[in-house]
BAMI-140844 format. One record per residue (C-alpha): residue number from 1; x, y, z. Coordinates in Angstrom, 2 decimals. Layout:
REM residues N
(NUM (X Y Z))
...
//
This chain:
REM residues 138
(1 (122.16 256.07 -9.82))
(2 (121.62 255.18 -6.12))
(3 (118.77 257.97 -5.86))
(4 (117.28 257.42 -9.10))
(5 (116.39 253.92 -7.80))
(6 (115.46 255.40 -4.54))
(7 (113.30 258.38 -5.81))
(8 (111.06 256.54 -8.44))
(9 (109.70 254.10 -5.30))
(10 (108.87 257.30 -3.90))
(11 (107.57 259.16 -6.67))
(12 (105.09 256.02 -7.73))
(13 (103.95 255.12 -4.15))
(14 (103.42 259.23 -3.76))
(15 (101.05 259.04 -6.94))
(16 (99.16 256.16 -5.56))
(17 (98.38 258.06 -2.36))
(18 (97.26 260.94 -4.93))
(19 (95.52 259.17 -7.16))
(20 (93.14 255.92 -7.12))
(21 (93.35 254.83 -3.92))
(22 (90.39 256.69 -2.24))
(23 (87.71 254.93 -0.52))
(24 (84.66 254.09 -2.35))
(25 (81.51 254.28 -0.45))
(26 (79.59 250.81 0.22))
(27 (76.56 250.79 -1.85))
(28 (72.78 249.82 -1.06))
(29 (71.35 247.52 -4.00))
(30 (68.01 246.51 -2.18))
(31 (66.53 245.84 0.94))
(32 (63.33 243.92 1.28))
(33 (60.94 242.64 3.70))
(34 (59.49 238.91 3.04))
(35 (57.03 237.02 5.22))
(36 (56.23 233.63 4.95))
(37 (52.61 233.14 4.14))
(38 (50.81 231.52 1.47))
(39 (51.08 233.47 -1.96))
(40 (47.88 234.54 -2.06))
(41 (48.25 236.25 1.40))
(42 (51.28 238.65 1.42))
(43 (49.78 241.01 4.01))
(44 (51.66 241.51 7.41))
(45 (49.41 241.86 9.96))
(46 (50.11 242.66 13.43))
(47 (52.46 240.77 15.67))
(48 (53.29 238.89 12.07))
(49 (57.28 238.09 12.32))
(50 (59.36 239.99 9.23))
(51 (62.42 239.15 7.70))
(52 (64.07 242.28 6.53))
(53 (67.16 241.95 4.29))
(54 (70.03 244.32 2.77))
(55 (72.22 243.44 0.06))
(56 (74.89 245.90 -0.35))
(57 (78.07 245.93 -2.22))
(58 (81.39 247.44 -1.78))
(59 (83.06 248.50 -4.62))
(60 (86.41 248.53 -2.91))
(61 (86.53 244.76 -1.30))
(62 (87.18 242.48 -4.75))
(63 (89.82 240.28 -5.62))
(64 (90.13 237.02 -7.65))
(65 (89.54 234.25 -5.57))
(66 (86.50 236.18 -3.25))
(67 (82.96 237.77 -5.01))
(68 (79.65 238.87 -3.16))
(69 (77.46 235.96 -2.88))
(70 (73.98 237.39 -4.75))
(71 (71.68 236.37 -2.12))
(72 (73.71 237.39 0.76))
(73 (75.58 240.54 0.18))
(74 (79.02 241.51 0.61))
(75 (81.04 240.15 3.69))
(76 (83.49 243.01 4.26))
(77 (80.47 245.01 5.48))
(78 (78.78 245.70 8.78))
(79 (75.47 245.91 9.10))
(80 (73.09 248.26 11.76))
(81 (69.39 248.07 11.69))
(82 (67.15 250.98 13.54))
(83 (63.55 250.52 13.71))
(84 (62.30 254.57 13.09))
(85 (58.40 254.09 14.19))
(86 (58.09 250.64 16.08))
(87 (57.90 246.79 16.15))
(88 (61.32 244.88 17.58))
(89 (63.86 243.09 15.88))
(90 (64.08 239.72 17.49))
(91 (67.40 238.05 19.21))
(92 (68.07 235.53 16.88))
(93 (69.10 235.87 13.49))
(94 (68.42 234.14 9.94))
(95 (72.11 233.64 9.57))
(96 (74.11 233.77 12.75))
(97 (77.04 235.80 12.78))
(98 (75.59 237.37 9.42))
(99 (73.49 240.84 10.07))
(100 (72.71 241.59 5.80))
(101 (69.70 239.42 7.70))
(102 (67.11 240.46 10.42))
(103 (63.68 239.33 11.80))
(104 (61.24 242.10 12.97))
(105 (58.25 241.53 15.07))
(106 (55.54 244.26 13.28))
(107 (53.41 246.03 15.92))
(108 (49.83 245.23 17.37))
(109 (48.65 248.46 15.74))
(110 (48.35 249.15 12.21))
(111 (50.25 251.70 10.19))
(112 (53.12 252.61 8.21))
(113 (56.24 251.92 10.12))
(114 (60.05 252.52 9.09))
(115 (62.71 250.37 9.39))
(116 (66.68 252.14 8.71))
(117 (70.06 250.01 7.64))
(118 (72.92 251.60 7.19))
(119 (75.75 249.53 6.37))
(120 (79.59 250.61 7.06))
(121 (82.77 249.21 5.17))
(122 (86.04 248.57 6.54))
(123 (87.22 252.05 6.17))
(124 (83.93 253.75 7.62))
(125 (82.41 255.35 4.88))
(126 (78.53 254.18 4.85))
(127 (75.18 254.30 2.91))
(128 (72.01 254.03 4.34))
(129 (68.12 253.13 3.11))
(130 (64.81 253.20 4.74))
(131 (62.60 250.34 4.03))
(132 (58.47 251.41 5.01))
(133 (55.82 248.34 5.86))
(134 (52.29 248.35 6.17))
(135 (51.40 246.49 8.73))
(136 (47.09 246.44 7.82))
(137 (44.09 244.24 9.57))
(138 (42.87 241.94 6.86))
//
């Protein structure tokens, strides 16, 4: 009887490791750029300041007393932010100690220019998405 209640520990923990307890990706919903200008002028121009925003999710991090706020995205994540074709990001963030959030300083010149986020969960798998703004002379 003593290994029976010894071996069926064993035997359940050994099917969790099999079974159900893999890592699940962290998932991109959307990322967005948003400046503030009057509605009826959406453009970013040159040297305009950006903020460029992620919301991800990860379908591993839930439990009852903790969900994903919408707006800001999951908190078990990390956040890093490339910009593929120019412009800066700036020092300061929209939310300190919160990167789901970025401001980007577009370019002088016009064009299409990339900006990458890949976000990484706690157990280092990742997703990434490219986000592409026009920066145009109006």
């Amino acid at each position: 009887m003593k290994y029976i209640n010894l071996i069926l520990p064993v035997m359940f923990l050994s099917f969790l490791a099999l079974v159900g307890c893999e890592n699940e990706p962290p998932v991109i919903e959307r990322l967005e750029a948003s400046i503030y200008k009057p509605l009826d002028n959406e453009i970013i121009e040159p040297s305009d300041t950006v903020e460029v925003f992620c919301k991800a999710d990860d379908p591993d991090y839930r439990s009852s007393i903790w969900e994903p706020d919408v707006m800001t995205g999951d908190a078990s994540l990390d956040y890093s932010w490339e910009t593929l074709d120019g412009g800066v990001f700036l020092d300061f963030q929209a939310f300190p100690n919160y990167e789901a959030y970025r401001y980007w300083e577009a370019p002088v010149d016009t064009g299409s220019y990339r900006i990458a986020c890949t976000v990484i969960d706690n157990d280092g798998a990742t997703d990434s998405d490219t986000l592409t703004i026009e920066v145009i002379e109006e």
